[in-house]
C-alpha positions as CSV (number, residue, x, y, z in Angstrom):
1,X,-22.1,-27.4,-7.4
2,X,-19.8,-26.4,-9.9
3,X,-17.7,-22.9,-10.9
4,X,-18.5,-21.4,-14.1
5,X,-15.8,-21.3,-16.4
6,X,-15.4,-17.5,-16.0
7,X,-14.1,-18.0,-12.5
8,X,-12.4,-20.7,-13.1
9,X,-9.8,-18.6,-15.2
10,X,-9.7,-16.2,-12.3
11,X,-8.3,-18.9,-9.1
12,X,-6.1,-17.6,-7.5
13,X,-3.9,-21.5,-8.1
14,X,-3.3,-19.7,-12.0
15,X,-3.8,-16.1,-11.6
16,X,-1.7,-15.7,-8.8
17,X,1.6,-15.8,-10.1
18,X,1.1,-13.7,-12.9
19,X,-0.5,-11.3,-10.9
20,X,2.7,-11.6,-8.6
21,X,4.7,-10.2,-11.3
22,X,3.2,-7.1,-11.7
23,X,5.8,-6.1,-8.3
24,X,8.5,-6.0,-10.5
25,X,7.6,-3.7,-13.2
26,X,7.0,-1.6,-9.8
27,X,9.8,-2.2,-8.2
28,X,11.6,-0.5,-11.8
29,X,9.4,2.3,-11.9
30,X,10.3,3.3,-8.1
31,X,13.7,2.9,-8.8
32,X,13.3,4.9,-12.4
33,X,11.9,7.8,-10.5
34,X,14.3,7.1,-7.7
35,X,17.1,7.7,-9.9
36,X,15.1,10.7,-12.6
37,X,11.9,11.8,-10.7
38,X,12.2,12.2,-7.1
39,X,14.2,15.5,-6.7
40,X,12.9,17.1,-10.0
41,X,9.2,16.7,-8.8
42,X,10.1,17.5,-4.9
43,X,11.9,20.8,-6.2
44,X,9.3,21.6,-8.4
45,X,6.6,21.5,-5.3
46,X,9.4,23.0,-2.7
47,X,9.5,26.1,-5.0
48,X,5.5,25.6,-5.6
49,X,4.8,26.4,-2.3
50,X,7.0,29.3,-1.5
51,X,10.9,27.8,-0.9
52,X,9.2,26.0,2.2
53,X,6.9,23.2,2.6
54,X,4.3,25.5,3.3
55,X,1.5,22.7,3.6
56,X,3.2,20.8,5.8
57,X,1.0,21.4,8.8
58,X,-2.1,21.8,6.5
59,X,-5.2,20.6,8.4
60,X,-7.0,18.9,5.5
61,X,-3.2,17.3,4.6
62,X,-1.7,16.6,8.0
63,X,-5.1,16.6,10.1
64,X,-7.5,14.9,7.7
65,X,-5.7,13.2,5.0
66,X,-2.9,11.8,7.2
67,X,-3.7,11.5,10.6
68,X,-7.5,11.2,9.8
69,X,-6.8,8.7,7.0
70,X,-4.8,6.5,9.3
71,X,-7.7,6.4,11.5
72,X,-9.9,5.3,9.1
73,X,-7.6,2.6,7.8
74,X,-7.3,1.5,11.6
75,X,-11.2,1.6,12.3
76,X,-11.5,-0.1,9.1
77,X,-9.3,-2.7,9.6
78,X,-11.1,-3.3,13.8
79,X,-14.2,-3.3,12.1
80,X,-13.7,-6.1,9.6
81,X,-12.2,-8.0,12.4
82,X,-15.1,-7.8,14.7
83,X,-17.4,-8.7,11.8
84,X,-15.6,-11.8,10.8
85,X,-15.5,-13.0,14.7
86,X,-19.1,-12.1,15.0
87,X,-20.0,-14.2,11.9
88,X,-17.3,-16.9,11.7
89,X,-19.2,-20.0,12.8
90,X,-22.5,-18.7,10.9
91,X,-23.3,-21.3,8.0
92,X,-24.1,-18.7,5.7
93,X,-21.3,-16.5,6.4
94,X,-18.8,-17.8,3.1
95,X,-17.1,-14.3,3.1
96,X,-15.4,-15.1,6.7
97,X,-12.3,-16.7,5.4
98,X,-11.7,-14.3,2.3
99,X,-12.2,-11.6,5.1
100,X,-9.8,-13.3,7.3
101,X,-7.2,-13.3,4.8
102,X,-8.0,-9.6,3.5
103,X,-7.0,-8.8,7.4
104,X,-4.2,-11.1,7.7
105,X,-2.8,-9.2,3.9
106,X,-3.4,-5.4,5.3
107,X,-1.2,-6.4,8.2
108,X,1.3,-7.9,6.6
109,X,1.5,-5.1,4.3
110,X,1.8,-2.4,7.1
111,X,4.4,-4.6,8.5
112,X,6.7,-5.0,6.1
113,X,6.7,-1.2,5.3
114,X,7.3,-0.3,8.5
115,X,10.3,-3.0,8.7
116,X,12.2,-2.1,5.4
117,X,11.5,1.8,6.8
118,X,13.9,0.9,9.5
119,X,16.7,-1.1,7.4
120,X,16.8,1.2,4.8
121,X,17.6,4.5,6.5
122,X,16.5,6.9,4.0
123,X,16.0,10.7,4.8
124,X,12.4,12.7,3.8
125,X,12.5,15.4,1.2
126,X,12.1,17.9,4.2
127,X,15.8,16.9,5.9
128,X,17.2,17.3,2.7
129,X,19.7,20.6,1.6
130,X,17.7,22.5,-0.6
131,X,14.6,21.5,0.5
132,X,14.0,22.7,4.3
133,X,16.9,21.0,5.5
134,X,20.4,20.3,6.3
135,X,21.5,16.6,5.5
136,X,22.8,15.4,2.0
137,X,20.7,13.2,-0.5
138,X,22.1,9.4,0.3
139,X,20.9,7.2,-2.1
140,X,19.0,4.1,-1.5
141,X,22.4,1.8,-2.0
142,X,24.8,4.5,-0.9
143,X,26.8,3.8,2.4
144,X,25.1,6.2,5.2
145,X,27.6,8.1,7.0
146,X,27.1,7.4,10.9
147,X,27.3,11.2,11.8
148,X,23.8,11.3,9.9
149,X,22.1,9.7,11.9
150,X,18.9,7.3,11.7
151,X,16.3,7.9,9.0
152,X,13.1,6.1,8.3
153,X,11.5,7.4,5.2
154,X,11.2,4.4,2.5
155,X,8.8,3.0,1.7
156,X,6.2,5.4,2.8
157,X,3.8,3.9,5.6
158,X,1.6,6.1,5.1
159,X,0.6,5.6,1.5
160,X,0.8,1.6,2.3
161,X,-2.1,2.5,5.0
162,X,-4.3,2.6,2.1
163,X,-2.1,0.8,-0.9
164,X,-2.6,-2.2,1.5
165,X,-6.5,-2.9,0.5
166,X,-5.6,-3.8,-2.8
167,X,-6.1,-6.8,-1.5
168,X,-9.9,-6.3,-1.4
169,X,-9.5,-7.8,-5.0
170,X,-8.8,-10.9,-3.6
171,X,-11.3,-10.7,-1.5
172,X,-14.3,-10.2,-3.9
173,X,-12.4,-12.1,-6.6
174,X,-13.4,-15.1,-3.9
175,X,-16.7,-13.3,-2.7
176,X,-17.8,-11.3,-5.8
177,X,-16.1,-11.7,-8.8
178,X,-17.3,-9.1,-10.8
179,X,-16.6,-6.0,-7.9
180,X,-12.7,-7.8,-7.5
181,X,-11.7,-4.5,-10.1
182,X,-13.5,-1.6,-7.7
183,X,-11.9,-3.7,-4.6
184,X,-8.3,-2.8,-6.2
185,X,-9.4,0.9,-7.3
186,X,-10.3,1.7,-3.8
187,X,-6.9,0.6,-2.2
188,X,-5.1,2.4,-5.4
189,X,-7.1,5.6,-4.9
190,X,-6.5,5.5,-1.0
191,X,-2.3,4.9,-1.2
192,X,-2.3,7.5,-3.8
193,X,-4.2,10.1,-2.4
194,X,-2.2,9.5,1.2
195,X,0.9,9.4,-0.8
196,X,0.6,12.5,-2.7
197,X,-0.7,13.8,0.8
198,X,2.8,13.5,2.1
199,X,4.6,14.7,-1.3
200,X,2.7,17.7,-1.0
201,X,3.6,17.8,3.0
202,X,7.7,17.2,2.1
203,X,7.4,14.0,3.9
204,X,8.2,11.4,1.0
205,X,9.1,11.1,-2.2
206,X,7.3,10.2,-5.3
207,X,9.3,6.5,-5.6
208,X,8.5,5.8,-2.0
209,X,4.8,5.5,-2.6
210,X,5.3,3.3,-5.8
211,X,7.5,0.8,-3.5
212,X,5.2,1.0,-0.9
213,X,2.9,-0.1,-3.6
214,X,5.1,-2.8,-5.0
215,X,5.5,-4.5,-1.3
216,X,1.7,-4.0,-0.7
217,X,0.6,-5.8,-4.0
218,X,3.2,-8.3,-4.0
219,X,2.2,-9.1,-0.2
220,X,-1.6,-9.7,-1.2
221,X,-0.4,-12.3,-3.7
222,X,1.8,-14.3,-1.8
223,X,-1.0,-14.0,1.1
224,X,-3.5,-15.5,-1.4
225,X,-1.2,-17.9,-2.7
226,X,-0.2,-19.7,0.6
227,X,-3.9,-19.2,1.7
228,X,-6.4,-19.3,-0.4
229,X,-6.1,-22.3,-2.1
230,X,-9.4,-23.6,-0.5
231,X,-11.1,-20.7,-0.5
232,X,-15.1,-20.6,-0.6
233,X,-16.8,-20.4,-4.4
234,X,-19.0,-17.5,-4.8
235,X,-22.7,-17.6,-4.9
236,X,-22.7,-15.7,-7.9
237,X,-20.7,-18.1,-9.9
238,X,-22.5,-21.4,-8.7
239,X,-24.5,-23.1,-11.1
């Protein structure tokens, strides 16, 4: 058995690292928009809807797009899991690791979101003076005043629900090479469609999603890096 050299080019032992980099021309574009973007665009859509966040309790944005999209992350996410226990000792099931790691990458991802969320202490478009509320814009390295309170909106979790799968490209760059591009268009697609979800609703800013993305895409790499070293050669790229 031996790996075409196609696929050879694409392990993840040489791709990886390049690919890792790719976080850090995100991590300059959330902080570009951080410091140019954020209130021009969330103005814009404040004064778009009315002078209030008029879609905020929108039932395709709030009930389908959020809470609905969450769900169907989740159920996504339980379903692989029972699928790869179902099939994990089956001889013919080669996808079972990849899919393990895909799991073990979405989680991560979720994770670390939700953790810088609670370190970072940043307010929502909708707490904000001029835009539905009453508290002042504290930047992301500004010192918080205590009589502010807690705040817990960057990154945005919502838009690293589906920002997450990107990781399907290492997936079927391990199962099926040639579908690894789709596997990143449908977690792009997903995180920005939740994410301008919650633009639209006043609940984050623009340069949250991109950081969400940053953290989802650089979590995927080092996943595949520390754990997919040994991973199982497609049946496509056997000779």
């Amino acid at each position: 058995m031996s790996i075409s050299p196609s696929y050879a080019l694409l392990l993840p032992r040489r791709a990886t690292p390049r690919l890792l980099l790719a976080s850090l021309p995100l991590l300059l574009l959330a902080w570009a928009a951080a410091r140019q973007l954020d209130l021009h665009w969330a103005r814009w859509l404040f004064q778009w809807e009315g002078g209030t966040w008029a879609l905020k309790r929108s039932v395709l944005l709030e009930g389908v797009l959020h809470r609905g999209g969450r769900l169907l992350s989740q159920v996504a996410w339980a379903g692989l899991l029972v699928a790869i226990l179902w099939r994990w000792r089956s001889p013919t099931a080669a996808w079972t690791r990849p899919a393990a790691r895909l799991l073990l990458a979405v989680f991560a991802s979720v994770a670390c979101v939700a953790a810088l969320k609670a370190l970072t202490h940043m307010d929502c478009p909708w707490d904000l003076a001029g835009l539905g509320g009453q508290r002042p814009f504290i930047d992301l390295f500004e010192t918080r005043p205590a009589t502010l309170g807690p705040a817990a909106c960057f990154p945005a979790a919502h838009a690293a629900g589906g920002f997450a799968w990107v990781a399907l490209y290492f997936f079927f760059l391990r199962v099926a090479p040639r579908w690894r591009y789709a596997g990143l268009g449908i977690g792009l697609l997903a995180g920005m469609v939740f994410g301008l979800a919650q633009q639209l609703r006043g609940a984050h800013f623009l340069s949250h999603d991109v950081a969400s993305l940053a953290v989802c895409w650089g979590v995927a790499c080092a996943v595949e890096a520390c754990f997919g070293r040994s991973g199982s050669v497609p049946t496509e790229s056997r000779a």
